[in-house]
C-alpha positions as CSV (number, residue, x, y, z in Angstrom):
1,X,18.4,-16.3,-11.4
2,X,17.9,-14.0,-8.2
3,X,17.1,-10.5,-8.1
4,X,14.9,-7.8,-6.1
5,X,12.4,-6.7,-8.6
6,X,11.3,-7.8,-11.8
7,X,9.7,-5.3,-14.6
8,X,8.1,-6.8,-17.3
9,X,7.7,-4.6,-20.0
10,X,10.7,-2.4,-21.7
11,X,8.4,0.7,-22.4
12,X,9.0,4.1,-21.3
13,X,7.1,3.0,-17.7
14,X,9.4,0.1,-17.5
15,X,12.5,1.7,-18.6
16,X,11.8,4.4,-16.3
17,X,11.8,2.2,-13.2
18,X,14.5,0.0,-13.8
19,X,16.7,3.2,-14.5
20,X,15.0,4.6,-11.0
21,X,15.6,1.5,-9.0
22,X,19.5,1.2,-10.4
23,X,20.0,4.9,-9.4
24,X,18.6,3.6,-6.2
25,X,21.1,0.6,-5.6
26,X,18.3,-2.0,-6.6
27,X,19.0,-5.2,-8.3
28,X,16.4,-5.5,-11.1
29,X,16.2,-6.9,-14.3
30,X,13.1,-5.9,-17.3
31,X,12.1,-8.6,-19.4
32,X,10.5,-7.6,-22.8
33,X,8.4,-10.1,-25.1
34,X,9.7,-7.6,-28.5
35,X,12.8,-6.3,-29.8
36,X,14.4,-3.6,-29.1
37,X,14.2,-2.1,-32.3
38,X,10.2,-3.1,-32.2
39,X,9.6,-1.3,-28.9
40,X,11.2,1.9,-30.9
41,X,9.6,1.3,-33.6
42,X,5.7,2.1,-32.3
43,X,5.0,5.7,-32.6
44,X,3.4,7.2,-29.3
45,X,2.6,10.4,-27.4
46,X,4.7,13.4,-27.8
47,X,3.1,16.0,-25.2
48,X,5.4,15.6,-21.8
49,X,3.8,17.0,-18.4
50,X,6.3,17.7,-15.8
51,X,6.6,14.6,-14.3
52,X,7.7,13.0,-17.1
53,X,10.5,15.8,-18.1
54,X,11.1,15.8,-14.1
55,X,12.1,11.8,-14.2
56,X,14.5,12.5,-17.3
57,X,16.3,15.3,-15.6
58,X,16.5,13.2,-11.8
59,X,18.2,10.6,-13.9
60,X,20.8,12.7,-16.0
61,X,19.7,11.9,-19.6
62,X,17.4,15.2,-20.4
63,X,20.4,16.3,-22.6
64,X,18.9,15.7,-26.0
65,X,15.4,16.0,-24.2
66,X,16.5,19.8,-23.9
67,X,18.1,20.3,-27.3
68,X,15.5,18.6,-29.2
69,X,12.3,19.2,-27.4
70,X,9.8,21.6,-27.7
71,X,8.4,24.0,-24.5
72,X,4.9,24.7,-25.3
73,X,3.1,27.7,-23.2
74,X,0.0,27.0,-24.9
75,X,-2.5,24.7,-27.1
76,X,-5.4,25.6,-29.3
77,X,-9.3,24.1,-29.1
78,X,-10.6,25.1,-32.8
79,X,-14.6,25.2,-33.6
80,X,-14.8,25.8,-37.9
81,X,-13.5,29.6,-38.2
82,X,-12.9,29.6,-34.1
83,X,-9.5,29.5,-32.6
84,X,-9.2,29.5,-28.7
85,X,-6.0,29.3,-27.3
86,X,-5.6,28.0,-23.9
87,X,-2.6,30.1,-22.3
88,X,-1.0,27.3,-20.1
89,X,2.1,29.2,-19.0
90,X,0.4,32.4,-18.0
91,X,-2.6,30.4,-16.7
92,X,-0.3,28.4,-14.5
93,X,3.2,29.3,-14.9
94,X,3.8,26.1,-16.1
95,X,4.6,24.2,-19.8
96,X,3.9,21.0,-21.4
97,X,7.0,19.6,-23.6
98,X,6.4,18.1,-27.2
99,X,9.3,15.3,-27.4
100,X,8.0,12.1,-29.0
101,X,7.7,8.6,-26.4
102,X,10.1,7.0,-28.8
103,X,12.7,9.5,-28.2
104,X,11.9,9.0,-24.3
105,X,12.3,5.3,-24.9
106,X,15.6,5.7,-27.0
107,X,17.2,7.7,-24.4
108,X,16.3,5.0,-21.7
109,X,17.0,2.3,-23.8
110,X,20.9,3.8,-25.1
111,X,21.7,4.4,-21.1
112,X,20.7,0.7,-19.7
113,X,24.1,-0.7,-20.1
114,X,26.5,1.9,-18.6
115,X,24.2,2.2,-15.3
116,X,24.1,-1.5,-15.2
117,X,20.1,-1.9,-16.1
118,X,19.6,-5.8,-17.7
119,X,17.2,-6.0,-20.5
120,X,16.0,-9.3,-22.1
121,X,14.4,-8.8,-25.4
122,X,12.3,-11.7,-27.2
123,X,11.0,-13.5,-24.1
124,X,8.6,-15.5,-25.2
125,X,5.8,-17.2,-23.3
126,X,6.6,-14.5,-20.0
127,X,4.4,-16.0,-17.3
128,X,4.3,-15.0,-13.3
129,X,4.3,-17.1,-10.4
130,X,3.2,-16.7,-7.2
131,X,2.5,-13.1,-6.9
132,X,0.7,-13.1,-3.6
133,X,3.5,-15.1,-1.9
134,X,6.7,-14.0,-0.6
135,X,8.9,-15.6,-3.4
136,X,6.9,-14.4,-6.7
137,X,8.7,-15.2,-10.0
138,X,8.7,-15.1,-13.7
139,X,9.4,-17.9,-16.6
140,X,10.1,-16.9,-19.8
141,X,11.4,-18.6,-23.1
142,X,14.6,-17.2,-25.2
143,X,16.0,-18.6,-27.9
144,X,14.6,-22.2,-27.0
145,X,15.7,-21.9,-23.8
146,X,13.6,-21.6,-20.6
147,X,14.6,-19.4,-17.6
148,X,13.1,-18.6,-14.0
149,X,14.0,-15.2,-12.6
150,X,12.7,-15.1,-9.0
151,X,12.2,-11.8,-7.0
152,X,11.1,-9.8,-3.8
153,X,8.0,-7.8,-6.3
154,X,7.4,-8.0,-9.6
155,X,6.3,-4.5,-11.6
156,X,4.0,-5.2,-14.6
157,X,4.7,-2.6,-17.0
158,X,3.8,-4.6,-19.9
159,X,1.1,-2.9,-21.4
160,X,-2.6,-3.6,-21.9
161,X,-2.8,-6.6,-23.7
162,X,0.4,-7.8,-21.2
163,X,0.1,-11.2,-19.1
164,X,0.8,-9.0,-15.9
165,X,-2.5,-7.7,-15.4
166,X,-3.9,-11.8,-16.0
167,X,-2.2,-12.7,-12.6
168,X,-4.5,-10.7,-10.3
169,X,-7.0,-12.7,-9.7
170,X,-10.6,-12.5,-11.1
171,X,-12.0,-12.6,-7.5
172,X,-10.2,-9.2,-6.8
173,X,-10.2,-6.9,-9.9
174,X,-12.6,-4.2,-10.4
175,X,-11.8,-3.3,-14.4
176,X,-13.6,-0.7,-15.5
177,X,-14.0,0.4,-19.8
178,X,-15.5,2.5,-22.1
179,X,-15.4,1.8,-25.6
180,X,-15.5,4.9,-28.0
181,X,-17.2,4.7,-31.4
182,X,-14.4,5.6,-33.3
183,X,-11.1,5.4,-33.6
184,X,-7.9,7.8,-34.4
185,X,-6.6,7.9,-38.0
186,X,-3.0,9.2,-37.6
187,X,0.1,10.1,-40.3
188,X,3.4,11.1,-39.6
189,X,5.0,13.4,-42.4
190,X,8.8,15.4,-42.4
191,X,6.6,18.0,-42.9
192,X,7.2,21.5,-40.7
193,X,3.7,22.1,-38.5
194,X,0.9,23.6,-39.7
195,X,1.2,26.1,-36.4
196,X,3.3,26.2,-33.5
197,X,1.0,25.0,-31.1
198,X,-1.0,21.5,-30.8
199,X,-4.7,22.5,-32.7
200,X,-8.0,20.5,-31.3
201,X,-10.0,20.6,-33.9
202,X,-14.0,20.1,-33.3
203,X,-15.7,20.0,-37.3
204,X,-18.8,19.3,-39.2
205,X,-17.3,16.2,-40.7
206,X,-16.0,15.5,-37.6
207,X,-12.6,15.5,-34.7
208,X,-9.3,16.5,-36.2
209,X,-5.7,17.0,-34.2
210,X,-2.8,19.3,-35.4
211,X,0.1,17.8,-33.5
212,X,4.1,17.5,-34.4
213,X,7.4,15.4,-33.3
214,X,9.7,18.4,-34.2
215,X,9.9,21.8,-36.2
216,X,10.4,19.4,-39.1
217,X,8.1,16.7,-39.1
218,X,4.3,16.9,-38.3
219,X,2.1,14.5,-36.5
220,X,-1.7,14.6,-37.5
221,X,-5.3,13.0,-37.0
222,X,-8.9,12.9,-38.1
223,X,-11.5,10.7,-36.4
224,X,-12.9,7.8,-38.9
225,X,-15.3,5.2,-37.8
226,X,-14.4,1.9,-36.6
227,X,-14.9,0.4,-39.6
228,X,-12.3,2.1,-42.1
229,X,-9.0,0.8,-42.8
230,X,-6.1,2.0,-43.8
231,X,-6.6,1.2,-47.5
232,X,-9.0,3.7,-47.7
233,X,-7.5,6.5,-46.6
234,X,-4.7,7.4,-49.4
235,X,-2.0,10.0,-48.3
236,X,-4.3,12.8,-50.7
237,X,-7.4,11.9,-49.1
238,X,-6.0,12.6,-45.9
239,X,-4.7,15.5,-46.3
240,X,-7.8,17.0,-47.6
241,X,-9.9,15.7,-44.9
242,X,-7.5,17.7,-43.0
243,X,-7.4,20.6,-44.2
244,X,-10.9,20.9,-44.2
245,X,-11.6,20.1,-40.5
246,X,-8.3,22.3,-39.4
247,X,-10.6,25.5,-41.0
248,X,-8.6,28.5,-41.7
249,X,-5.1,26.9,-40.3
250,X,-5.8,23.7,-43.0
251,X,-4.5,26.1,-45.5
252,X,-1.2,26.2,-44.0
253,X,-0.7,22.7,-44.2
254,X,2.2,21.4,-46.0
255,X,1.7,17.9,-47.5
256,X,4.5,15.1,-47.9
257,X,4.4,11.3,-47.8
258,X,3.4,9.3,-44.8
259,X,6.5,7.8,-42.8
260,X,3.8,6.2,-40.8
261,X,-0.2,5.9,-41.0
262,X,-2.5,4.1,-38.6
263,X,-5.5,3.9,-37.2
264,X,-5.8,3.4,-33.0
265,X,-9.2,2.5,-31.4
266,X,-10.0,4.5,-28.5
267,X,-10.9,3.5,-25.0
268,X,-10.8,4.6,-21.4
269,X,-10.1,1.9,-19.2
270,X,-9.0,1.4,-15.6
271,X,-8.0,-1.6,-13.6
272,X,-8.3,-1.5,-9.8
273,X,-6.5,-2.4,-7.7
274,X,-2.9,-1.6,-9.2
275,X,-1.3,-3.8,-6.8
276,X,-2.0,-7.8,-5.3
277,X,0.5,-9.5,-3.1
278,X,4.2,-9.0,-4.9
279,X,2.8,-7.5,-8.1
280,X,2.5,-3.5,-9.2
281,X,0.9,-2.4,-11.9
282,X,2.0,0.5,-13.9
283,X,1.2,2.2,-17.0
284,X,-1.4,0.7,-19.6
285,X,-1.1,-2.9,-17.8
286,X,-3.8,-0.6,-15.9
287,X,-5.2,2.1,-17.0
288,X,-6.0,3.6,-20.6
289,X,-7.1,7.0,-22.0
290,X,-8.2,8.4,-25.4
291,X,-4.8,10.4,-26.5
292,X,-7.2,13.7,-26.6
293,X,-5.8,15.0,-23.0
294,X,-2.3,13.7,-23.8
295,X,-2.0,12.2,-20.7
296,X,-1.3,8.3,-21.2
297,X,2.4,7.8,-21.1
298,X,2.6,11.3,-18.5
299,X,0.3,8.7,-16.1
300,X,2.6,6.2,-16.5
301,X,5.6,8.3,-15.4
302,X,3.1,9.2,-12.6
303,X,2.4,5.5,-11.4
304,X,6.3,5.3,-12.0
305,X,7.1,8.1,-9.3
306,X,5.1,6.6,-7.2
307,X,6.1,3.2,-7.2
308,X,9.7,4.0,-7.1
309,X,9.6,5.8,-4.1
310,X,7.3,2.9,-2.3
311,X,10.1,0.6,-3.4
312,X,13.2,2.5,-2.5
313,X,11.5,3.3,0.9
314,X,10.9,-0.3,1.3
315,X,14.7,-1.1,0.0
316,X,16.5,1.6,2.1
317,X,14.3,1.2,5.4
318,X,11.9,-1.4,5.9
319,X,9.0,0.9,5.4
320,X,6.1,-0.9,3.9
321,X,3.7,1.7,3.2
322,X,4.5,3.3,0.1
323,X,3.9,-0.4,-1.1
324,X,0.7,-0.7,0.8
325,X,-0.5,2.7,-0.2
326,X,0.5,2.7,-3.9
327,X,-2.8,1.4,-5.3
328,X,-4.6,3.7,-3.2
329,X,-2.8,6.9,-4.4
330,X,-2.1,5.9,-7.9
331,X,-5.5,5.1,-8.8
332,X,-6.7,8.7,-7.5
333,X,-4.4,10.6,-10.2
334,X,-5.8,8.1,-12.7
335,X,-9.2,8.7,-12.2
336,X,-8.9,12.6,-12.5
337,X,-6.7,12.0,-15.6
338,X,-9.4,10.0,-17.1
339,X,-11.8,12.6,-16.4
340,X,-9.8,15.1,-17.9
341,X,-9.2,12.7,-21.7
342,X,-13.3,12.2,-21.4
343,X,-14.3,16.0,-21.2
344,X,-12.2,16.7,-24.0
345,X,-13.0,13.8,-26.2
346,X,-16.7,14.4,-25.6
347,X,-16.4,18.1,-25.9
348,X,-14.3,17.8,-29.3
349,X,-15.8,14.3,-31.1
350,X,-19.3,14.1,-32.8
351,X,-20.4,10.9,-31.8
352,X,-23.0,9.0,-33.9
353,X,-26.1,8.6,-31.5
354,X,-25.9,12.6,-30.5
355,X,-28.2,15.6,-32.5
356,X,-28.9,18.4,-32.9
357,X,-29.1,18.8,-28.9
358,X,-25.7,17.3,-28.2
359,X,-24.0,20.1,-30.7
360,X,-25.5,23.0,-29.1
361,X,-24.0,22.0,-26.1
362,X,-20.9,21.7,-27.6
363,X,-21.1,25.0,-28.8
364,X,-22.3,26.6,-25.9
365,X,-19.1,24.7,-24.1
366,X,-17.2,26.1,-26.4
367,X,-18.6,29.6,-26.3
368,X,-18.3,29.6,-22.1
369,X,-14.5,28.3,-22.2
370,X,-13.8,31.0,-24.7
371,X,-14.9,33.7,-22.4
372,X,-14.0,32.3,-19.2
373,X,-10.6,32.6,-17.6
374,X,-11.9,30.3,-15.1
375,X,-13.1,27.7,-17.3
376,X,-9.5,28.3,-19.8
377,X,-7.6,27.6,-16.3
378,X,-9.5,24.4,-14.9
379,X,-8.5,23.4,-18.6
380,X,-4.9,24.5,-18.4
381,X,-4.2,23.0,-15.3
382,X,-5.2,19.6,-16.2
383,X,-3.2,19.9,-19.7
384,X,-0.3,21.0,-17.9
385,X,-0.8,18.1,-15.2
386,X,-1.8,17.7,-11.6
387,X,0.5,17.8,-8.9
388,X,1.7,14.3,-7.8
């Protein structure tokens, strides 16, 4: 089989170029190593910048995006009895949008086969070939059966622990990682939210996130060490953990039974460069950031903006240097996004090797943001999202 691009990976970035590159005329095809009902199965982000909720409406299927989502004009940092609200829309006329990544990925996924986008599921043993020559392809396995899909570029959308990222080689990449001390504990409950915006919660006993999906069900976290496990976190546990970190708004919690509980290690990682020969990087194949900015799957649609517009130049003119450049420019926005998830994970988290030291700066931080418009706007503009 023959086509102009190959995206491995059916995840939001994936889903999102394919659809992009269709719109655009160009012949691609996403190969995916899960099932569909897998892919919608993991529960993501749910804070959308802009250019995220900007791809959705270029492509036509922001319909339920609109119905269903939530605008947000604002978002809370909490400190024990402290609430300060960050005031994103009158700070920078702007709004984030709280619609869950597996909604995103529904929507992309239910439109793939009326705008003509292919998408094989189970591919097993997804290997690439050739990525710094002109004829790259990729071999895959389904149902027994072993197929060869050859291209003009391959995109590697395919996550973190993805085979894309393996094909540059070692001589080239510059990966570069920092491993928290802690990881995320999260449930999901049909609950109503505890408040109307996201919460940020810096505590005592430690990091705790207010979050929701809808008006109806509620998305919350607490920081746990990396040794706990599920098992030892009982929906009643939880919830009391929570409400004790959440301060004054934990009494305004309403409990229900977990749909969903997990626990997600933390890390900030970025690979450069996003691009060798034929392949493109894209998404968590290269970069990764703590969820506490929101910004992982809003980079992706980033490095997905970019990418399709290096492409479609290159399709509809000749012109090589989107391709060239994309690395280049991608890795930039990365880089500031990261910054932005580390501020707020070190400013919220009590990490084990810090004092008494450490938490007076905190506090002072705290204190400064809380009476600074200045500091509240640097804040709100990197919630709401950088300009591409």
């Amino acid at each position: 089989m023959r086509t102009e691009v190959v995206i491995i990976g059916a995840g939001p970035a994936g889903l999102l170029l394919g659809h992009l590159l269709r719109a655009a005329g160009i012949a691609c095809v996403v190969i995916e190593r899960v099932s569909g009902d897998y892919v919608l199965s993991r529960i993501r982000a749910g804070v959308l910048e802009r250019v995220t909720t900007d791809l959705m409406t270029q492509l036509g299927l922001d319909e339920r995006m609109k119905l269903e989502g939530l605008p947000h004009d604002g978002f809370n940092l909490a400190d024990s009895d402290r609430l300060i609200r960050i005031d994103i829309a009158g700070l920078t006329g702007g709004h984030v949008m709280v619609y869950g990544q597996t909604e995103i990925t529904r929507d992309l996924m239910d439109a793939a086969p009326e705008r003509g986008l292919d998408i094989v599921y189970e591919a097993e043993d997804v290997t690439l070939h050739g990525v710094d020559s002109h004829e790259p392809s990729v071999s895959y396995v389904r149902d027994g059966q072993a197929h060869q899909v050859s291209a003009k570029f391959i995109c590697g959308c395919d996550g973190f622990h993805g085979p894309s990222r393996q094909a540059i080689p070692a001589s080239v990449a510059r990966p570069h990682e920092l491993v928290y001390p802690f990881g995320w504990l999260g449930i999901l409950a049909d609950v109503p939210p505890c408040n109307d915006e996201l919460i940020y919660a810096s505590h005592e006993r430690g990091f705790a996130l207010a979050s929701m999906r809808s008006r109806t069900r509620s998305r919350y976290y607490i920081d746990v060490p990396l040794d706990q496990k599920i098992e030892d976190w009982p929906d009643d546990r939880l919830w009391d953990e929570l409400a004790v970190r959440l301060g004054p708004k934990g009494a305004d919690i309403t409990r229900g039974p977990a749909l969903e509980k997990s626990i997600a290690p933390l890390r900030s990682f970025v690979f450069e460069p996003m691009q060798h020969g034929r392949l493109f990087l894209a998404g968590d194949a290269a970069h990764i950031v703590p969820p506490t900015g929101a910004k992982g799957l809003n980079l992706a649609a980033s490095d997905v903006a970019y990418l399709s517009q290096a492409l479609i130049g290159y399709f509809a003119h000749g012109d090589e240097a989107g391709l060239a450049g994309y690395s280049e420019k991608a890795v930039a926005r990365v880089w500031k996004s990261e910054r932005f998830s580390w501020y707020l994970t070190k400013l919220m988290h009590r990490f084990p090797q810090d004092g008494a030291f450490e938490r007076r700066m905190q506090l002072s931080e705290l204190d400064y943001i809380a009476c600074s418009t200045a500091m509240q706007t640097a804040i709100a503009e990197n919630y709401v999202g950088l300009p591409l």
